[in-house]
Residue, then its C-alpha position, 0 to 999 in steps of 0.5 A: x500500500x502507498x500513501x499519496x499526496x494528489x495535485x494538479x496533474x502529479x502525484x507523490x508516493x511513499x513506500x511508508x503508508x503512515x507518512x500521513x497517518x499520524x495519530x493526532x494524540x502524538x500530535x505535540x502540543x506546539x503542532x496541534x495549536x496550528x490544526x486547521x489554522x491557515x494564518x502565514x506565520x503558523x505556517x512559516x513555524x511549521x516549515x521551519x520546525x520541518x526543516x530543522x527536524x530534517x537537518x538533525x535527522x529527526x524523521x518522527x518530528x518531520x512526519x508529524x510536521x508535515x501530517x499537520x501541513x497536509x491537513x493545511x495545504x490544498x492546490x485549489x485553496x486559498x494562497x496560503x493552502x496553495x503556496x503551503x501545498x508546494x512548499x510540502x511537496x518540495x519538503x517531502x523531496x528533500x526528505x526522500x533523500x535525507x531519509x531514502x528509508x524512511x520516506x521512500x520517494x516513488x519517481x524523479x521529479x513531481x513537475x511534469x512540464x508541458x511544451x507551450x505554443x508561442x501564443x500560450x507563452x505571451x498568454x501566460x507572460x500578459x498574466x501578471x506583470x511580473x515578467x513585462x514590468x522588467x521588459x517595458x523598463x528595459x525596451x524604453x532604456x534600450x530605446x533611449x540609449x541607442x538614439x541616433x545610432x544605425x545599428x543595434x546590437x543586443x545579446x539577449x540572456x534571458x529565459x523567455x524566448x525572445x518574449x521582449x522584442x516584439x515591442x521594441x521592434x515595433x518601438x524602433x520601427x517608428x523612430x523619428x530618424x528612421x528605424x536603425x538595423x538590429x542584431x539580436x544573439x541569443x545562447x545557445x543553452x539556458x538555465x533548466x527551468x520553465x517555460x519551454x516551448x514547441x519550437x526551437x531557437x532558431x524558429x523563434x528567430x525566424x518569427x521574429x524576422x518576420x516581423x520586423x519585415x513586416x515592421x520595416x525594419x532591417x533584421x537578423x538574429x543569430x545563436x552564439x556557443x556550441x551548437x551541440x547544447x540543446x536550442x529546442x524546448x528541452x531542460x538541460x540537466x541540472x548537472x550539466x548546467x553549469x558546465x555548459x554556461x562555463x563553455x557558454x562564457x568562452x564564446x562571448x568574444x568579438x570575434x565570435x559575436x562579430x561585434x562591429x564598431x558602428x554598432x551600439x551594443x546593448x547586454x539584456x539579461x532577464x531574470x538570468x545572472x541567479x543562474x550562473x554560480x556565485x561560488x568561487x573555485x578556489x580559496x585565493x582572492x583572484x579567483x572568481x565566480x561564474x557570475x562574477x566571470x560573465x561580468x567581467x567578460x560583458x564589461x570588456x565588450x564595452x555596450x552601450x548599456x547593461x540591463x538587469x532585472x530579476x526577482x527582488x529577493x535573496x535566496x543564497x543562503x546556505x541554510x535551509x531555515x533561512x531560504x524558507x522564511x525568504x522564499x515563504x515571504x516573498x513567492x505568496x506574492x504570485x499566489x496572492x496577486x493570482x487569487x485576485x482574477x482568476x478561479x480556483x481551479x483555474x487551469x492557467x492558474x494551476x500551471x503558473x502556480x506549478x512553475x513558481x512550484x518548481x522554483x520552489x522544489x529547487x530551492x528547498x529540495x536540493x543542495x551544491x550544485x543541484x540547486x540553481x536558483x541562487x536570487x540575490x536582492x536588487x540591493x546587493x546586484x546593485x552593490x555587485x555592480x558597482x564593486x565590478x567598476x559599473x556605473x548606475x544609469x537612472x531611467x528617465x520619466x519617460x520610462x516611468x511613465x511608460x511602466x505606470x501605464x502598463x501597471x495601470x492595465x493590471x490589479x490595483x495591487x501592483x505599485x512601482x517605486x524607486x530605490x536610488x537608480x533601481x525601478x521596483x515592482x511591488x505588490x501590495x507594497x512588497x518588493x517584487x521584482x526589480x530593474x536596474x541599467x548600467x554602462x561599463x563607463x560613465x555615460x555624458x549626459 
């Protein structure tokens, strides 16, 4: 017999059938206050009491735990049942592997991805402003640094297909002077997370130059790294990762992009530095990390301007108990703002909230290299930047302006702020995701 716990589309299964069956008269005291009780902080106290049970190997507190969460979590409840559901899951995956005896985990991983259609990826991108806030503040940066220029260049690190670039082409097409020739380079690997698509690279580019054809506005799109790593919609192992952004880095050359003097080239990097490693290789103050490594290497390539936005949030910490609490605080942010327009069994909600559940797995489940999703805030990129000789570029109003319009077609929760240079998406007051935008030498204005 096995115990299962059912969600949308995955299930987990336990060699133990009393995983969750724990008879609440062992309950302790502490626990059986928070039965029933959907309230964030008793929750949050479960999790930790979790996690710290799982750290000192104490597999009767971890079970008892979690029958009290199970009793909470649901994926069709509200956001706290929801967000508690996938942070029990991810729990459940790390003990099947702190105690493989005990709680024996049937199968690899509980996501199972589905490949998106071009025009369900802009669907689930239009959702939420999470991922446009960063696209609409960094095409108005873009399209204010290249004025005047040409030709543009953009190297585009990102992990949303090329999602960004219809509208600033069509921005570009209706430039006073005329729209300038632009070059978009992709890599050719990227980071082992959602979304994946039902086409490969090269046809995303082949859309793309489509409409800017159509846009008239001169195109062409090109992959740069070896072209062996995989282009088309399949994860890249986790244990490959890595390697495959170190070889990555050894083809952002001149000669291999074919950098051209006549050209402004602009560095867009979207929710993408968190995935190159921060952990140096050895003990001496010259060696440097894989993120520090990119850094360096965009910076001898001298663009025009360097955008950055991610998430606003630090999740590097080693211990368990501290990436909890960031991650509970911070990721009800989607959950909540989902809630606000969209059933409960929503079936565009369910795959959204699965795809913040795999981030989530990562960061809770898996340790060293496995565990690649390595946030830093918007406050340390910042101080990162600064200490690698990068100067800050405020955005201008119009680019406020442009971003508090966007907001404006979105819930009344989403709110955008300034902290020093940094533009931040917020929710209901709460940091959301940020976008800074920097130049390898200080601009004139």
């Amino acid at each position: 017999m096995k115990t299962e716990l059912r969600g949308k589309g995955a299930s987990i299964s336990f060699q133990n059938p009393s995983l969750f069956n724990t008879p609440q008269s062992s309950i302790t005291g502490a626990l059986k206050g928070c039965l029933g009780s959907l309230d964030g902080a008793c929750i949050e106290k479960l999790l930790l009491h979790c996690a710290s049970a799982l750290e000192s190997n104490d597999v009767t507190l971890a079970q008892q735990v979690m029958w009290v969460l199970n009793n909470v979590a649901s994926s069709v409840g509200d956001p706290n049942q929801r967000l508690t559901s996938w942070f029990l899951r991810a729990l459940i995956s790390r003990a099947s592997r702190v105690c493989p005896s005990t709680m024996n985990f049937n199968g690899g991983s509980i996501f199972q991805r589905r490949l998106m259609t071009v025009t369900e990826l802009a669907g689930y991108v239009d959702l939420i402003p999470w991922h446009r806030f960063g696209f609409c503040a960094s095409n108005s940066a873009i399209f204010n640094a290249v004025q005047g220029y040409p030709k543009v260049h953009i190297l585009d690190f990102s992990i949303t297909h090329c999602m960004q670039w219809p509208t600033l082409i069509d921005a570009l097409a209706k430039r006073a002077e005329g729209p300038p020739s632009l070059r978009i380079t992709v890599p050719s690997c990227r980071p082992p997370v959602p979304h994946l698509l039902n086409v490969s690279t090269e046809e995303v580019g082949h859309r793309l130059a489509n409409f800017a054809r159509f846009r008239d506005v001169p195109f062409e799109f090109h992959v740069v790294g070896d072209p062996f790593l995989s282009s088309s919609g399949e994860f890249l192992s986790k244990e490959s990762s890595a390697f495959q952004f170190e070889s990555l880095l050894s083809h952002l050359t001149h000669s291999e992009l074919d950098l051209r003097e006549d050209e402004a080239l602009v560095i867009n990097c979207q929710n993408w530095l968190r995935y190159l490693s921060d952990e140096r290789k050895g003990s001496t103050a010259h060696d440097s990390s894989l993120r520090d490594a990119f850094l360096d290497i965009i910076k001898g390539l001298n663009p025009r301007i360097i955008l950055v936005v991610d998430e606003d949030s630090d999740l590097s910490a080693s211990s368990l108990t501290s990436r909890i609490t960031t991650c509970f605080n911070y990721l009800w942010i989607p959950f909540d703002a989902l809630e606000t327009f969209l059933p409960k069994d929503s079936s565009q909600r369910l795959e959204y909230e699965s795809d913040i559940g795999h981030k989530i797995e990562n960061i809770i489940s898996y340790e060293g290299f496995q565990r690649i999703e390595r946030l830093e805030s918007g406050a340390n990129l910042s101080e990162r930047m600064k200490n690698d000789g990068f100067f800050g570029v405020p955005f201008c109003e119009e680019t406020v302006r442009e971003v508090k319009s966007l907001l404006d077609e979105h819930a009344s929760g989403w709110g955008m702020k300034r902290e020093e240079d940094m533009l931040v998406l917020t929710w209901k007051g709460h940091n959301s995701v940020f976008a800074t935008a920097w130049a390898s030498t200080r601009l004139e204005d």
